[in-house]
N, C-alpha and C positions, 0 to 999 in steps of 0.2 A: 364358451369358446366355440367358433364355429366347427361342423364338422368336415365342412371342403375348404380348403383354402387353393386361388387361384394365383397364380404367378408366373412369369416370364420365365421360359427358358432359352440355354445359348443362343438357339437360333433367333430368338426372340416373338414364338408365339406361344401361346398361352396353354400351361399345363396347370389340372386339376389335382390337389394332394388332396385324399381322402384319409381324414385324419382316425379314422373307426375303424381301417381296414388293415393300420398299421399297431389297434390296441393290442400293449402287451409286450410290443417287440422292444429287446432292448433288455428287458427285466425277464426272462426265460429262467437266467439261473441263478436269480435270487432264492435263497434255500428262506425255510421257517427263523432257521437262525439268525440268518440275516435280517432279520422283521424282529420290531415290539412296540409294544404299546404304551404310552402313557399310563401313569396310575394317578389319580387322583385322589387327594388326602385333603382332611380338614388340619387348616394349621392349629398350633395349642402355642400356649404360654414358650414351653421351649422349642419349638421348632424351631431351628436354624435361621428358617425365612423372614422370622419374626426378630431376629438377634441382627440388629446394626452392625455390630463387630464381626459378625460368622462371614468368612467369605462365602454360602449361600443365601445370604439376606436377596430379600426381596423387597425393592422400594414401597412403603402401604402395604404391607402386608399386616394382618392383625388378628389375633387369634379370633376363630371361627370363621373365617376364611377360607373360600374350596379354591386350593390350589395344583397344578399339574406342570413339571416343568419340560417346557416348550409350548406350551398355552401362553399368548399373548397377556392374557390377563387375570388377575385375582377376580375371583367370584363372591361378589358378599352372600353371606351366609344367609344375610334374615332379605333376601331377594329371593336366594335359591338358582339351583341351575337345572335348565330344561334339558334333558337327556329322553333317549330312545334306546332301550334292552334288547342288545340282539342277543344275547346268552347271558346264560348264569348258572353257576356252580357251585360246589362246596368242595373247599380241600384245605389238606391240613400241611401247611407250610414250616419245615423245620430251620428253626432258630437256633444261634448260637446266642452264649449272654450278650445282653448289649457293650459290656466292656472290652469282646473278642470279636463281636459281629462287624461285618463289612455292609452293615446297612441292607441285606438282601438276603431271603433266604438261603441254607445249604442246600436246597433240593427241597421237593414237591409229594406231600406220602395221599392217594386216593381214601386213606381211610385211618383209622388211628394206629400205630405201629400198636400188634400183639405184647411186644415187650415194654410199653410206655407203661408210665406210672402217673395217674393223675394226681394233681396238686391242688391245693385249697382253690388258686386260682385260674381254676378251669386250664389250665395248661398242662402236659402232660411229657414225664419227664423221660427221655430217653438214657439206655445205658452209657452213654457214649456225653454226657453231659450235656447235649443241646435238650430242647423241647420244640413239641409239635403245638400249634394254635390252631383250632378251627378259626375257618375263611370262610367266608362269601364272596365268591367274586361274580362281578357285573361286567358282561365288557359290554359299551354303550356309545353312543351316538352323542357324544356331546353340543349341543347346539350355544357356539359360542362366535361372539360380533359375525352371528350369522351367518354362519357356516358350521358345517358337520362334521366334526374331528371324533375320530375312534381313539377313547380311553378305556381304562380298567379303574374299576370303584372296589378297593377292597373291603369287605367289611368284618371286623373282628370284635374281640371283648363286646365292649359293651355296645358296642354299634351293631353286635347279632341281633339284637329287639329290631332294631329299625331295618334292618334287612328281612326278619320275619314277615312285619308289615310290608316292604314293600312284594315278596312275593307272595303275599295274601294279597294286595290287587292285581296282580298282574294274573293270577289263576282264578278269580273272583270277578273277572272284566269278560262281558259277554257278550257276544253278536249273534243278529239274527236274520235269517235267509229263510227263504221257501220250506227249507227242510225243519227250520226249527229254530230255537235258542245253542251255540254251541262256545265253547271257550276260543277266541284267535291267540295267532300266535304272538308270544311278550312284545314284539317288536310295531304292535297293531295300534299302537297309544303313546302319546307323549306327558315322563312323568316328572317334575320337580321335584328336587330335592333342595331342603333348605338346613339350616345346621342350628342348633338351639342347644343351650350351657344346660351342664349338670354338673353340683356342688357333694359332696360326700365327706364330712370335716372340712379341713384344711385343702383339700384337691378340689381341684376343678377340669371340668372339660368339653368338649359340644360331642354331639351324635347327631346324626344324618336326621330331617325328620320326611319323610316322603309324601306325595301327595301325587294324583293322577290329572294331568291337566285337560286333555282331549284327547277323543280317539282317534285315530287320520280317519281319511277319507279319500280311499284309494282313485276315486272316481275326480280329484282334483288332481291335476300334474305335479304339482310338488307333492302333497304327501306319496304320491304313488313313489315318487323320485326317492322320496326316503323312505320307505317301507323297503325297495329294491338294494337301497344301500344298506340297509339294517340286515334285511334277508343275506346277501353277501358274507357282510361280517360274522353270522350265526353261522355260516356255510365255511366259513374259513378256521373258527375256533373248536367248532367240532371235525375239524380235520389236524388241529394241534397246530396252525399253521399262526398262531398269533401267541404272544405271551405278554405278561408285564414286564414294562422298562422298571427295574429298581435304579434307586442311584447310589452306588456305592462309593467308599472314602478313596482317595484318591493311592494308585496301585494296588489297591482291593482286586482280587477276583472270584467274583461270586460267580457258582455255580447253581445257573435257574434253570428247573425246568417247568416248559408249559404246564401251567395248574390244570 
């Protein structure tokens, strides 16, 4: 979009709107609450999106599919989707059972509650009947039909392995200048993620698998363009000012807060 736009006024001579001089205005008091982010998930066998009959079905949708809703489009898996890391975190998200849950966290714990109780499967059980999961969260740059949409990539159970990997590249990716070899910041590189099945008996399921596709190259106007937008976004979630959209069952009220 341009940043001046020229147009007639009453009297009928020509005034200049400078469209950068008015960014921001309008949106003053939009609070953090007011704000959230997409989550992206790989769909599975029962995912909703996956179920013809669910009213969240998704047209084509098919397990190992990365899907996010209000993203125009399913992501095939074995394509993968190109994303750029403006933060990432770890936190341990408390769950009610799935037969009492409203599809969304009850609240957000920075570390494992003292009175939890781990379980076989790595889950750990609170007095109060819910359990915490360790997370990985990603909030990211997703590059989709070509444009840059900020999602949140959560990753748990057994999609921790592949979250390990990917921040072993992202701290393992190196730049070098006059002064030296130094690590940049996550948001310095563009990294795909593709999704690939794992069987265990009778179950099945996909995990994220990652891979690093290039570094930008700040010195070209678009990567600068997104390095600026990624930096932003790392500048807003470490301010608490962004969170995940869950989507909860309808008159659900989940209570989230910023991971």
């Amino acid at each position: 979009m341009e940043k001046e736009v020229v147009k007639k006024n009453s009297a009928g001579s020509l005034a200049t709107i400078n469209l950068r001089s008015d960014s921001g205005k309008g949106a003053e008091e939009i609070r953090s609450d007011d704000v959230s982010t997409p989550i992206l998930k790989i769909l599975h066998q029962l995912s909703p999106e996956c179920n013809e009959r669910d009213p969240k079905y998704v047209d084509g949708a098919k397990p190992g599919m990365i899907y996010a809703a209000g993203f125009t489009k399913l992501i095939d898996g074995n394509e993968g989707l190109d994303v750029v890391i403006a933060h990432s975190q770890t936190r341990y998200p408390e769950w009610q059972e799935r037969g009492d849950s409203a599809s969304a966290p009850v609240g957000t714990h920075m570390d494992i509650p003292a009175d939890a109780v781990e379980e076989k499967n790595g889950r750990y059980r609170l007095p109060n009947g819910n359990y915490v999961e360790k997370t990985a969260y990603f909030y990211v740059l997703a590059m989709v039909d070509s444009e840059l949409k900020p999602a949140v990539i959560a990753m748990r159970s057994s999609n921790l392995t592949p979250a390990r990997e990917l921040n072993n590249l992202i701290k393992n990716l190196r730049f070098s200048d006059s002064d030296g070899s130094f690590n940049p910041a996550a948001y310095a590189a563009v990294y795909n993620l593709k999704t690939v099945g794992k069987t265990a008996g009778s179950k099945s399921w996909h995990v994220y698998k990652p891979s690093r596709v290039r570094n930008l190259d700040v010195a070209e106007k678009a990567d600068a363009e997104i390095y600026e937008v990624a930096q932003q976004l790392q500048k807003t979630v470490s301010k608490g000012s962004a969170k995940p959209q869950y989507t909860c069952k309808q008159g659900a009220k989940a209570r989230v807060e910023a991971p």
